[in-house]
N, CA and C atoms as a LAMMPS dump frame, in Angstrom:
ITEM: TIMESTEP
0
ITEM: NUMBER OF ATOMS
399
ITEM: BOX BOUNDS ff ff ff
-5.0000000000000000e+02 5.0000000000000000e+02
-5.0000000000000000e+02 5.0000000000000000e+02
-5.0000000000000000e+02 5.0000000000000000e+02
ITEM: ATOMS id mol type element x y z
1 1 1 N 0.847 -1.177 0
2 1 2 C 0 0 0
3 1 3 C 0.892 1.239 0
4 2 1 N 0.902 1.883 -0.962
5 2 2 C 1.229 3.636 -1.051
6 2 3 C 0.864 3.955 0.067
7 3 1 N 2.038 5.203 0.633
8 3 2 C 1.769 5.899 1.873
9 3 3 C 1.579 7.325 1.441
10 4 1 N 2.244 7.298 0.215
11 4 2 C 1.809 9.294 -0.148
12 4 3 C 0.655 9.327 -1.205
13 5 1 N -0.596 8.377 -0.838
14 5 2 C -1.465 9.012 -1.711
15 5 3 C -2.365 10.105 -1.518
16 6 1 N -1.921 10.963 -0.54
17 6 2 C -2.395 12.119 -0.302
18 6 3 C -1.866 12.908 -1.42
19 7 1 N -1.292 12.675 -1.659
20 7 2 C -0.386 13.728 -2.885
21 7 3 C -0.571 13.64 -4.19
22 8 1 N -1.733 13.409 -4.225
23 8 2 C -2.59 13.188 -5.548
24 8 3 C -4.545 13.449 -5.205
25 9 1 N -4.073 13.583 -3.955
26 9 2 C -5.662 13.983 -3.87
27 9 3 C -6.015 15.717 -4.214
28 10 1 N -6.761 16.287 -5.176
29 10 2 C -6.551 17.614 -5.845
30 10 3 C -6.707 18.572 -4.94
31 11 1 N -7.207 18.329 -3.637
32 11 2 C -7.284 19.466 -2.807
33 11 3 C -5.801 19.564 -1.469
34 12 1 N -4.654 18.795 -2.482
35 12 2 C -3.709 18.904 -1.303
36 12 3 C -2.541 19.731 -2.115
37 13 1 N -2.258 20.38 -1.929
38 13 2 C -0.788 21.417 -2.873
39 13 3 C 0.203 20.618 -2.554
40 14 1 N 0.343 19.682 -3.843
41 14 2 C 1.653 19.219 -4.642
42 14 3 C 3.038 19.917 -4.882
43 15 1 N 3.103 21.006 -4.313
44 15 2 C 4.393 21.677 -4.569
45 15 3 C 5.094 22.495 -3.241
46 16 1 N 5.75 21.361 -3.087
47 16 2 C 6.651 21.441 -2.066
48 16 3 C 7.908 22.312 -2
49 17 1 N 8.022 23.092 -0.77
50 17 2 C 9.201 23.546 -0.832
51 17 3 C 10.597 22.274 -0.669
52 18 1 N 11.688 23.315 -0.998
53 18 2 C 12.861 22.036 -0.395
54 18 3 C 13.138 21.55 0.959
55 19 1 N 12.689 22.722 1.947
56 19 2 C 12.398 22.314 3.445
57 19 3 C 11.854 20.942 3.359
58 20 1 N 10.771 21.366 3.048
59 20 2 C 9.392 20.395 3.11
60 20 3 C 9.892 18.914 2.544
61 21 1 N 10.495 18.89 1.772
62 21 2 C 10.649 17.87 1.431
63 21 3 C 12.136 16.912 1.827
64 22 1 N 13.203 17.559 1.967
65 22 2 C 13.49 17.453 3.281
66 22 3 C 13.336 17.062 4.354
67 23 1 N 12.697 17.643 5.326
68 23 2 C 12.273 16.864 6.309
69 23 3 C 11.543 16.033 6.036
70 24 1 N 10.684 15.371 4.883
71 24 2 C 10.027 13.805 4.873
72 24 3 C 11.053 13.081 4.479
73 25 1 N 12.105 13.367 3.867
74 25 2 C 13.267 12.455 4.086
75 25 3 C 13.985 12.238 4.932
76 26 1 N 14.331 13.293 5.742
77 26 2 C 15.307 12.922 7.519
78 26 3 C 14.262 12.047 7.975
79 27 1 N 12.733 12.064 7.764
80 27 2 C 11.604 11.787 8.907
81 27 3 C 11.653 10.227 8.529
82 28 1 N 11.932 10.001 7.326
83 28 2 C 11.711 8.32 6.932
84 28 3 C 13.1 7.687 7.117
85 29 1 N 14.143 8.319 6.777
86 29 2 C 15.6 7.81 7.385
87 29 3 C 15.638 7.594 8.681
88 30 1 N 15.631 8.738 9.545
89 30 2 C 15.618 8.589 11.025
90 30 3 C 14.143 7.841 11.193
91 31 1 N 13.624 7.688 10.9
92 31 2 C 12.393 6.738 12.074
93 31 3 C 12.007 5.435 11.006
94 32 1 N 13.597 4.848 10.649
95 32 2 C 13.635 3.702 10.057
96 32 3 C 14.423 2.278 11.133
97 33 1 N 14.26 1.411 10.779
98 33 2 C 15.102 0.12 11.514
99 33 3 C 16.607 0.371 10.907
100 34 1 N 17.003 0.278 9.842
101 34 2 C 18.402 0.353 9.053
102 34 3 C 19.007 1.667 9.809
103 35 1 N 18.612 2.68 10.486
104 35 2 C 19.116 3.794 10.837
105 35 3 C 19.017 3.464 12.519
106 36 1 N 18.596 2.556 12.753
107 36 2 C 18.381 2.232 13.942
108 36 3 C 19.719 1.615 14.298
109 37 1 N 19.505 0.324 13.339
110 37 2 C 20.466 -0.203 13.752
111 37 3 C 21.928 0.119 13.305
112 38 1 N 22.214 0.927 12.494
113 38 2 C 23.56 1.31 11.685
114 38 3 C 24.251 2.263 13.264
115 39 1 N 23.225 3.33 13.622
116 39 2 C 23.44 3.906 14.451
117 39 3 C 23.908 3.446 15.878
118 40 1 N 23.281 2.207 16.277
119 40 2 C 23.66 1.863 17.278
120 40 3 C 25.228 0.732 17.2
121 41 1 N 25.429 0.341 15.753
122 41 2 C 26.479 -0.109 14.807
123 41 3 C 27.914 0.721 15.647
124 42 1 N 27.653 2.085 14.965
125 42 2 C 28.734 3.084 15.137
126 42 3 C 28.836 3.471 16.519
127 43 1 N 27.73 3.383 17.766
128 43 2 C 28.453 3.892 18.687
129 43 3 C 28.86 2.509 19.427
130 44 1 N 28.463 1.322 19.022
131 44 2 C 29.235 -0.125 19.77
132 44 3 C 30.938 0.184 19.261
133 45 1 N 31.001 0.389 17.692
134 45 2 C 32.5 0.507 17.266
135 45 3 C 32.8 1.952 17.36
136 46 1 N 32.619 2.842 18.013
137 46 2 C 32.98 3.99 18.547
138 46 3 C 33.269 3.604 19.756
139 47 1 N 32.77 3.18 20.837
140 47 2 C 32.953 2.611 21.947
141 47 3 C 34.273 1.487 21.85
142 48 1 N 33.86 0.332 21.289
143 48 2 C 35.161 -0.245 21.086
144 48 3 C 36.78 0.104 20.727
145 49 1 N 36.305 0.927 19.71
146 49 2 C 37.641 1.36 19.19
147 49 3 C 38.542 2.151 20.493
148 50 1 N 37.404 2.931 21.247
149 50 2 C 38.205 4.292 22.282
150 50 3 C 39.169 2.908 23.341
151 51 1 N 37.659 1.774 23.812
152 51 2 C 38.61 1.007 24.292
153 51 3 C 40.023 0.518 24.4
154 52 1 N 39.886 -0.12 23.172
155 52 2 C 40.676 -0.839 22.351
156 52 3 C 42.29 0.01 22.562
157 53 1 N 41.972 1.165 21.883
158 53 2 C 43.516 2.103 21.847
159 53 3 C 43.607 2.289 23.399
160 54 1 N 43.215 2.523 24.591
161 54 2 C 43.41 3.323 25.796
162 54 3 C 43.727 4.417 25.542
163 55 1 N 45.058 4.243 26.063
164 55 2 C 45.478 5.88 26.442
165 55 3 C 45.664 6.513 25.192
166 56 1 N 45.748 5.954 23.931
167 56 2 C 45.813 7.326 22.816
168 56 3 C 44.607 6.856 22.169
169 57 1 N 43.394 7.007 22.954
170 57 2 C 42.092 7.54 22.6
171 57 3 C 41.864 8.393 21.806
172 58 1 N 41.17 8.094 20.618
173 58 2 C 41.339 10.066 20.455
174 58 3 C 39.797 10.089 21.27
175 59 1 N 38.873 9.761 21.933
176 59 2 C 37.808 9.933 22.743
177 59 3 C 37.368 8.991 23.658
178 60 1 N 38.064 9.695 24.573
179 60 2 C 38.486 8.735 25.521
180 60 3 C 37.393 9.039 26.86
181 61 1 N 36.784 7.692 27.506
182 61 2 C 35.718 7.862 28.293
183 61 3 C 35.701 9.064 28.887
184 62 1 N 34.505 10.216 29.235
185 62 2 C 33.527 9.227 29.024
186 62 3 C 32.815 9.648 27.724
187 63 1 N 33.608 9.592 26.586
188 63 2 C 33.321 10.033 25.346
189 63 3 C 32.688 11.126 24.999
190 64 1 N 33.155 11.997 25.362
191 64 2 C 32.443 13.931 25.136
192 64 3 C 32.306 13.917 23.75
193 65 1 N 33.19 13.707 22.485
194 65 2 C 32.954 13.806 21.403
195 65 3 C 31.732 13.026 20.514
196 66 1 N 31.287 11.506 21.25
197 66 2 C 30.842 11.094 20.825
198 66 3 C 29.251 11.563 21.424
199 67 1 N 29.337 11.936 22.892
200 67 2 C 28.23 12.963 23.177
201 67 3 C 27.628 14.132 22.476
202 68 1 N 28.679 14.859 22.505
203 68 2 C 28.756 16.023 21.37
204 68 3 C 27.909 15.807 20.173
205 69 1 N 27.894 14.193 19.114
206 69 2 C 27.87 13.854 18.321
207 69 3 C 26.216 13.611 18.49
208 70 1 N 26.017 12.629 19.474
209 70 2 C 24.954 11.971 19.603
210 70 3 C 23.266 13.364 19.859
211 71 1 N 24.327 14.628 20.783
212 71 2 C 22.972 15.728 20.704
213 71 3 C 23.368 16.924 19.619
214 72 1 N 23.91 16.9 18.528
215 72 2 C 23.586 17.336 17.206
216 72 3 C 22.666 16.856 16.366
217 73 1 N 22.561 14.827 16.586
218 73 2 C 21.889 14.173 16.029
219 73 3 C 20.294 14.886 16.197
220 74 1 N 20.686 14.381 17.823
221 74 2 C 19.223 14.745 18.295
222 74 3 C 18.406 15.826 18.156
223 75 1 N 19.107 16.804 18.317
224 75 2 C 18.474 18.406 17.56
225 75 3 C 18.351 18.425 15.959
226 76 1 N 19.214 17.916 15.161
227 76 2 C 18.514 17.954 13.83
228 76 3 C 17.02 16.948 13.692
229 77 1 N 17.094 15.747 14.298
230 77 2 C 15.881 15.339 14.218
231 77 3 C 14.796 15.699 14.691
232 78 1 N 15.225 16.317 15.914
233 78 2 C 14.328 16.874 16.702
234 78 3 C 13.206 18.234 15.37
235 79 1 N 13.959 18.739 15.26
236 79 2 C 13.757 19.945 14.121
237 79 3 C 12.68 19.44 12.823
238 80 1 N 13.507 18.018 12.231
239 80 2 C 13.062 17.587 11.047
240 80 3 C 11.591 17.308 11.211
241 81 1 N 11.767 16.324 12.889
242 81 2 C 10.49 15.489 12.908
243 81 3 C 9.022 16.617 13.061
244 82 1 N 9.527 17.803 13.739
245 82 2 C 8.714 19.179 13.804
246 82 3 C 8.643 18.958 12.476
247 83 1 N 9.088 19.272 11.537
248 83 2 C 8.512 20.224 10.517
249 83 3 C 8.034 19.034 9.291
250 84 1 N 7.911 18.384 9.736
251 84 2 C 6.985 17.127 9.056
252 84 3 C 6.518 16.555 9.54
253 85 1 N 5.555 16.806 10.93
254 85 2 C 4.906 16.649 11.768
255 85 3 C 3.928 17.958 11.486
256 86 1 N 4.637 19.15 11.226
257 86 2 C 3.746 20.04 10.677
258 86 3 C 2.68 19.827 9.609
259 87 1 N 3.604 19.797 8.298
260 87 2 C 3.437 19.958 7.281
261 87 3 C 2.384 18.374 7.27
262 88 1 N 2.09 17.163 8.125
263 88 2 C 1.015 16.348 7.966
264 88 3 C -0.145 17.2 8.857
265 89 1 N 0.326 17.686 9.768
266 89 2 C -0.941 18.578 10.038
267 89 3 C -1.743 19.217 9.665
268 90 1 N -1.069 20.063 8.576
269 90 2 C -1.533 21.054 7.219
270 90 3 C -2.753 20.059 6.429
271 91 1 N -1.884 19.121 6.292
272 91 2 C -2.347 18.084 4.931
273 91 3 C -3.56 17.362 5.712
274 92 1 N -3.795 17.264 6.782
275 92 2 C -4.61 16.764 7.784
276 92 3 C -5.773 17.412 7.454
277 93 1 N -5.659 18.594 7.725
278 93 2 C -6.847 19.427 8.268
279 93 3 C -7.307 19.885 6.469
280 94 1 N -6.471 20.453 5.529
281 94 2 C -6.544 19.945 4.037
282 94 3 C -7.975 19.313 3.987
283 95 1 N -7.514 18.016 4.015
284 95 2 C -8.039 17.07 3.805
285 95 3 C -9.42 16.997 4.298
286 96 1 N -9.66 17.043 5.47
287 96 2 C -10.669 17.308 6.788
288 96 3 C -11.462 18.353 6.208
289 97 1 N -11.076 19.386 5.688
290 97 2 C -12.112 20.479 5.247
291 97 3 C -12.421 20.187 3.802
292 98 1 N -11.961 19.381 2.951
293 98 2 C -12.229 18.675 1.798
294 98 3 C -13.314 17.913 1.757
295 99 1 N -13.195 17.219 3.161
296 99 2 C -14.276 16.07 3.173
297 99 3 C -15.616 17.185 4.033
298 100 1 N -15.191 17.691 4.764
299 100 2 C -16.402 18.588 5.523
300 100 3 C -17.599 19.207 4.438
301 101 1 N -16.367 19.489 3.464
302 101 2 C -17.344 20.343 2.647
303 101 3 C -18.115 19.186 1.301
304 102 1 N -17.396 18.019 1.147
305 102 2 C -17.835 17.415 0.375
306 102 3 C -19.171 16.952 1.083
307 103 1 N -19.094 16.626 2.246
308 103 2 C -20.517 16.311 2.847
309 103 3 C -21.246 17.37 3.097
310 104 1 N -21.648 18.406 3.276
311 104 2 C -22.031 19.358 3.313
312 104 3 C -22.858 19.145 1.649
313 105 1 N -22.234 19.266 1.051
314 105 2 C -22.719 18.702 -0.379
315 105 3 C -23.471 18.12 -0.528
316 106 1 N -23.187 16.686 0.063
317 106 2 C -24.013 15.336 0.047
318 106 3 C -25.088 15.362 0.802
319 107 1 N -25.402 16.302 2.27
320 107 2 C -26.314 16.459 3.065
321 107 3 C -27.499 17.394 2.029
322 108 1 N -26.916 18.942 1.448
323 108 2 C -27.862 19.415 0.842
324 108 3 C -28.534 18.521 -0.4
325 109 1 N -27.658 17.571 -1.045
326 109 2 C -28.299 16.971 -1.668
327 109 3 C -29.348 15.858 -1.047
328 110 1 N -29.073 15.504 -0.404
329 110 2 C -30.054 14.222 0.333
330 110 3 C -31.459 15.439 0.527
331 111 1 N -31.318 16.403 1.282
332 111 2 C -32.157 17.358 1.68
333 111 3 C -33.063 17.713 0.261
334 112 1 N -32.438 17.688 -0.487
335 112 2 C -33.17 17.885 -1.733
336 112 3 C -34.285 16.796 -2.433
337 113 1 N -33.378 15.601 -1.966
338 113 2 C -34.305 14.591 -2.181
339 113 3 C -35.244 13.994 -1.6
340 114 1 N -35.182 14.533 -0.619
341 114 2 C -36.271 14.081 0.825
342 114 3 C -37.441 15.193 0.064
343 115 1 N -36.655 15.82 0.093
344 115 2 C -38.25 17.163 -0.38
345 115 3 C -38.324 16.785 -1.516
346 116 1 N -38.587 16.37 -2.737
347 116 2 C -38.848 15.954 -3.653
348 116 3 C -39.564 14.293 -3.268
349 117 1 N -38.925 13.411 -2.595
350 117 2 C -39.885 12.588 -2.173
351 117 3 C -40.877 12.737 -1.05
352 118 1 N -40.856 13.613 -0.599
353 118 2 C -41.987 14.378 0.343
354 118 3 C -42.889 14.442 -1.021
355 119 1 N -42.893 15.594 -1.628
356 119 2 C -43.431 16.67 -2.982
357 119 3 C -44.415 14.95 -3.625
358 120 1 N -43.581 13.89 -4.304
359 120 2 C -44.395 12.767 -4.777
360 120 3 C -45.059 12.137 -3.914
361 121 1 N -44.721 12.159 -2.459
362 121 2 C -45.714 11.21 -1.694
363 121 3 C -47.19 12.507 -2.03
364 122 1 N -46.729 13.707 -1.967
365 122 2 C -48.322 14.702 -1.702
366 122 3 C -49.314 14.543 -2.826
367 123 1 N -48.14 14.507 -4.127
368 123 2 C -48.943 14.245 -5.535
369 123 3 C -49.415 12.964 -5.655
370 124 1 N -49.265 11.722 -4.978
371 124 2 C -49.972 10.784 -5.094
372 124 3 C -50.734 10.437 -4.442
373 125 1 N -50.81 10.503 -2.979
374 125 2 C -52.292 11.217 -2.222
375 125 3 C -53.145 12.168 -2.895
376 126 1 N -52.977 12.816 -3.523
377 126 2 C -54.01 13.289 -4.527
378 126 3 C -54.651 12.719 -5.238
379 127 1 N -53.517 11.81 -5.946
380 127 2 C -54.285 11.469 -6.999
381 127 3 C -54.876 10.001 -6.544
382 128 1 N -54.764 9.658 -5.387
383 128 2 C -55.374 8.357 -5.024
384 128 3 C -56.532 8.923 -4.495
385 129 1 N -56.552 10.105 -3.934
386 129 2 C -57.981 10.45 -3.583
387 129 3 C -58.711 11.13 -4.67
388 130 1 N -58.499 11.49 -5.341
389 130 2 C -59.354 12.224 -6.818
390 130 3 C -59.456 10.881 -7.57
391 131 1 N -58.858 10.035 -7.502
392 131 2 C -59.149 8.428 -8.002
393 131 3 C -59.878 7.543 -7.667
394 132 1 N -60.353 7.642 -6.164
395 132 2 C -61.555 6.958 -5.442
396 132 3 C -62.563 7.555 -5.373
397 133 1 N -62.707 9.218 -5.599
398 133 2 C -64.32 9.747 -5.922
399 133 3 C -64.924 9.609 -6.368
């Protein structure tokens, strides 16, 4: 099953900035398994390696650089997952007032038809009673 078939529905604007599109790519990289696990990959052999050398660490417990490393991560995602967390919000509510108004539609039409089958039930009570006189 397609996950962006919102992006073909005509009441959603297809034209994305590069932000925008952007962050649905950090958003599907980072909140993937392969990034999961690659990531936790590099800080086992980041960890190992500091071991491994001791004293000519170049980051040596309790790994500041690799700290350093780990909340840059976290603030760019942090950022990404905002702004494509947004931008489905947009497309959310889009959507939501698409359908609001499409029913709105569908209600005045039903309404139309109720009174029109109101209108034939009256004309045939008529004519069943001008038919039995």
């Amino acid at each position: 099953m397609r996950r962006d078939l919102w992006r073909h529905h005509p009441h959603v604007a297809n034209d994305l900035t590069l932000g925008e599109r952007a962050a649905d790519r950090l958003k599907a990289g980072f909140g993937s398994w392969p990034f999961m696990f690659a990531l936790n990959a590099v800080i086992a052999v980041w960890i190992a390696v500091n071991v491994l050398l001791g004293r000519d660490a170049f980051d040596p417990f309790p790994y500041i650089l690799l700290n350093l490393g780990l909340s840059w991560l976290a603030a760019q995602q942090g950022g990404a997952l905002q702004i494509a967390s947004n931008r489905g919000d947009r497309i959310a509510s889009e959507l939501a007032l698409h359908t609001h108004d499409n029913t709105q539609s569908l209600m005045e039409i039903n309404r139309l038809q109720l009174a029109i089958l109101e209108e034939m039930r009256q004309i045939r009570g008529a004519l069943e009673k001008g038919g039995t006189e």
